[in-house]
matplotlib code that plots the C-alpha trace (Angstrom):
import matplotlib.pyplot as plt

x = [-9.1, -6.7, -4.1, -2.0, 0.4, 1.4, 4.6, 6.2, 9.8, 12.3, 10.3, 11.2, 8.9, 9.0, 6.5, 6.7, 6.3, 2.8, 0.4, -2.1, -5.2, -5.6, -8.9, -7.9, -6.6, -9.1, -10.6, -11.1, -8.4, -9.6, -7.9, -4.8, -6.4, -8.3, -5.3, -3.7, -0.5, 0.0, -0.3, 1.9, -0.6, -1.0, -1.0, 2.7, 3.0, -0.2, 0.9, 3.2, 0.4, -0.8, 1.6, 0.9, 1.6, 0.3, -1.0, -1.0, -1.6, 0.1, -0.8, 2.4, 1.7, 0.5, 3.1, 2.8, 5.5, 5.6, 7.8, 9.8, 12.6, 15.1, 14.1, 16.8, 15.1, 15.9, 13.3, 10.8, 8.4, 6.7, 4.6, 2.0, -1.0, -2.7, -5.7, -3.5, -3.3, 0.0, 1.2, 3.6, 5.1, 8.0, 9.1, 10.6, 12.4, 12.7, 15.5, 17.6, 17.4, 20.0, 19.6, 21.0, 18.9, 16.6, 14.0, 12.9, 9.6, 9.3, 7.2, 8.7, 6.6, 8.0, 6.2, 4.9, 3.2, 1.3, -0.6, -2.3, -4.0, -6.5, -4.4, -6.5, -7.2, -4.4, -1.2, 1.3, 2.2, 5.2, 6.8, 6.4, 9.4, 10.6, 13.1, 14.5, 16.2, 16.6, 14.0, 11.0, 9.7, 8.7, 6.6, 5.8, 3.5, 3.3, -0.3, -0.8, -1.8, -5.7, -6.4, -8.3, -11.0, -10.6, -13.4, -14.7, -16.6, -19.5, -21.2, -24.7, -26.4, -29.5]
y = [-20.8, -21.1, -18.4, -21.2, -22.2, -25.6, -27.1, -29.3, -31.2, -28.2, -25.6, -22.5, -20.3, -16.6, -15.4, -11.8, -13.0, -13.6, -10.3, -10.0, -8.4, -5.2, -3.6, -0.2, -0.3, 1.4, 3.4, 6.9, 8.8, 12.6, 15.4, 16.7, 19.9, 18.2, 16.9, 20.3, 18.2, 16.0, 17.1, 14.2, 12.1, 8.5, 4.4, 4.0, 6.4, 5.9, 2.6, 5.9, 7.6, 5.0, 4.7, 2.6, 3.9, 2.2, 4.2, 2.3, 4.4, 3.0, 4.3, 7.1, 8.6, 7.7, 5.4, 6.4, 4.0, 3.9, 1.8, 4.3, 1.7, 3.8, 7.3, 9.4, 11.9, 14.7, 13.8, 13.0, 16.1, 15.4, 18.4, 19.5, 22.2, 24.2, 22.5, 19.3, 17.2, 15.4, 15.7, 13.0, 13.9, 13.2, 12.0, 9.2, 10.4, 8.5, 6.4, 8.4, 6.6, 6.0, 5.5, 2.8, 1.1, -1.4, -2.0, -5.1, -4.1, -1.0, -2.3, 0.4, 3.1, 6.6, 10.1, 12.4, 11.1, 12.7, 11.3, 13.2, 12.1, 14.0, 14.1, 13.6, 16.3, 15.0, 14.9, 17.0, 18.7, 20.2, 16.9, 14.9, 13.2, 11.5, 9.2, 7.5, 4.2, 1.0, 2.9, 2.8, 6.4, 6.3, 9.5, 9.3, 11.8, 12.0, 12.0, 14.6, 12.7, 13.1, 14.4, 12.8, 14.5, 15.3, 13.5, 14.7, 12.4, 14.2, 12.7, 12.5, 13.6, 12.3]
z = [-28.3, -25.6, -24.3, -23.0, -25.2, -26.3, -25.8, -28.6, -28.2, -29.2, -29.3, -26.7, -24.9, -24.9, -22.0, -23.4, -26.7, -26.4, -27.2, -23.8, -24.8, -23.8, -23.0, -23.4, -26.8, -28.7, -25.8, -26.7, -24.1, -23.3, -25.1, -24.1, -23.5, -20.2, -19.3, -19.3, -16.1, -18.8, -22.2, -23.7, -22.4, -24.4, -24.0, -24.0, -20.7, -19.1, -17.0, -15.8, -15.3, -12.9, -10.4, -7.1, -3.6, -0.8, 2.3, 5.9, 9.4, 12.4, 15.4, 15.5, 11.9, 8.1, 5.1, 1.8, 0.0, -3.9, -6.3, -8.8, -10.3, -12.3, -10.3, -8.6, -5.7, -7.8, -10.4, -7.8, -5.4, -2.7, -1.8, 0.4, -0.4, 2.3, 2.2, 3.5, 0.2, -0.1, -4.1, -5.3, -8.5, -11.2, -14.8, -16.2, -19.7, -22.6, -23.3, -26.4, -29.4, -31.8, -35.4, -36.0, -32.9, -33.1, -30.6, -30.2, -27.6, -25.0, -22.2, -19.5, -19.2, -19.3, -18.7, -15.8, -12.9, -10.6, -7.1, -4.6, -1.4, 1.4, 4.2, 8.1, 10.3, 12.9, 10.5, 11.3, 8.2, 9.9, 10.4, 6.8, 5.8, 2.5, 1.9, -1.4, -1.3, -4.1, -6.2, -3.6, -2.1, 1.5, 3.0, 6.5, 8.0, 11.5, 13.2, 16.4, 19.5, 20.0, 22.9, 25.5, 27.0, 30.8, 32.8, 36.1, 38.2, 39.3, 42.9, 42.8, 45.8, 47.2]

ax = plt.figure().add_subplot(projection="3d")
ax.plot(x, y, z, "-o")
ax.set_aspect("equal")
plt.show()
């Protein structure tokens, strides 16, 4: 059986119309009582759940930049803990349903997320900033220059 589908003179192909198998689908998720953050957790919010966020160093300091389409910075924390983990946090609501609506398919994902990352000895925690634009989240963290060690040349005698 192929997942490829045919195509005959006239007919019109939907990508989205085709059903992709989905591994998780029957896969026993852990009670909402271990998942105390997210209570509401389930399959139509867990892609949510997931959210990406890339993390490059440069030499100056540490990018965290994650895609949140449809966000506004107001529903969005950034956070750090004492024990220098960055938290990156927020909710995506439901859309409000009408009555009289009638959905076709809901593929956007909608929910609380919540990422947190081990920060390095040399980031300055003091100097983290966030910015918000076109829907992607950038965190820059500034690293501490590392100190060289001073070296004494020592003559040998002899």
């Amino acid at each position: 059986m192929s997942i490829i589908p045919s195509f005959r003179r006239g007919s019109i192909f939907d990508p989205f119309s085709l059903d992709v198998w989905d591994p998780f689908k029957d896969f026993p998720f852990p009670s909402s009582s271990s998942l105390s953050t997210f209570p509401e957790f389930s399959r139509e919010n867990s892609a949510f759940l997931n959210t990406r966020i890339d993390w490059k160093e440069t030499p100056e300091a540490h990018l965290f930049k994650a895609d949140l389409p449809g966000l506004k910075k107001e529903e969005v924390k950034v956070e750090v803990e004492d024990d220098r983990v960055l938290q990156i946090s927020g909710e995506r609501n439901v859309e409000k349903e009408d009555k009289n609506d009638k959905w076709h398919r809901v593929e956007r994902s909608s929910g609380k997320f919540l990422r947190r990352f081990q920060l390095p000895e040399n980031a300055k925690l003091n100097e983290i900033k966030a910015a918000m634009e076109n829907g992607v989240l950038s965190v820059t963290v500034p690293k501490a220059e590392v100190k060289k060690p001073d070296v004494k040349a020592i003559e040998i005698s002899g």
